[in-house]
C-alpha positions in Angstrom: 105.3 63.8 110.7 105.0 63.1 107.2 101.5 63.2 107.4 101.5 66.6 109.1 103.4 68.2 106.2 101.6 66.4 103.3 97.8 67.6 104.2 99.2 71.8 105.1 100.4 71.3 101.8 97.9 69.9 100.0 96.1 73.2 101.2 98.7 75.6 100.8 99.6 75.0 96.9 95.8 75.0 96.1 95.7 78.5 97.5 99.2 79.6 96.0 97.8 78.7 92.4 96.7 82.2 92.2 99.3 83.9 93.4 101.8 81.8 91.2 99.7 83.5 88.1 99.8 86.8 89.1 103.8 86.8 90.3 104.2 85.5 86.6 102.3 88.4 85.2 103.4 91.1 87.1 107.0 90.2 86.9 106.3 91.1 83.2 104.5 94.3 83.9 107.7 95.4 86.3 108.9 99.0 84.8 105.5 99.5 82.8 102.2 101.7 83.8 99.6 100.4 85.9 96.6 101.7 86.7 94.9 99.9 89.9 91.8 100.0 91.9 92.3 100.0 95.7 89.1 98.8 97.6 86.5 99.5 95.3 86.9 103.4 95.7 90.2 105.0 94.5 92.2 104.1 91.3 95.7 105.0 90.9 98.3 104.8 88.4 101.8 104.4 87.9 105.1 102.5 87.3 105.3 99.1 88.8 108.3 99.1 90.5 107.9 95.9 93.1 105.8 93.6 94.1 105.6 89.9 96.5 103.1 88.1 98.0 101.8 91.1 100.2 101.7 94.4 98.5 102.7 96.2 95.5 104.9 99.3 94.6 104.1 101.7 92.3 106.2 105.3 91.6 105.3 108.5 90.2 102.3 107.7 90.9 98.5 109.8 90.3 95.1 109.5 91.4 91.9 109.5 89.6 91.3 113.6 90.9 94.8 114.5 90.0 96.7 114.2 93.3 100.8 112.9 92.1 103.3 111.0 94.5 106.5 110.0 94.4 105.3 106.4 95.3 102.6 104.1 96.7 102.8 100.7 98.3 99.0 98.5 98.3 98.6 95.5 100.4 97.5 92.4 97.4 94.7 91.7 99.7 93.3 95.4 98.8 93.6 95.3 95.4 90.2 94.8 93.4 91.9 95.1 89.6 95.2 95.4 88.2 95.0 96.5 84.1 98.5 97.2 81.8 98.0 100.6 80.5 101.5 100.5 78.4 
């Protein structure tokens, strides 16, 4: 058994390095305007109000042609760049 759990796990935090880097830095960008880039095509920006390991919520959020919401959830996996606008 314990060699079952030791070799997922060598795999697992290898591949949660990442993520452990980005929860640190957008738990510091919580509250503040983001402006992101969704599968190469559409940017958005907006408040960062939530985030885990799958997608991301932004409010009062607006496009790059002017369209506004009330608020927008992206899958991580989506997500080409992230950049701190405040």
């Amino acid at each position: 058994m314990s060699g079952e759990t030791s070799s997922p796990q060598g795999g697992e935090n290898m591949s949660e390095e990442k993520p452990l880097l980005l929860d640190k830095i957008l738990e510091t960008w919580k509250g503040k305007r983001i402006a992101l880039a969704v599968s190469g095509d559409n940017s958005f920006t907006g408040i960062l109000k939530d985030f885990d390991e799958e997608i991301v919520i932004l409010e009062n959020v607006a496009d790059v042609v002017g369209n506004r919401g009330k608020a927008l959830i992206v899958k991580i996996d989506d997500i080409n760049w992230i950049m701190l606008l405040e």
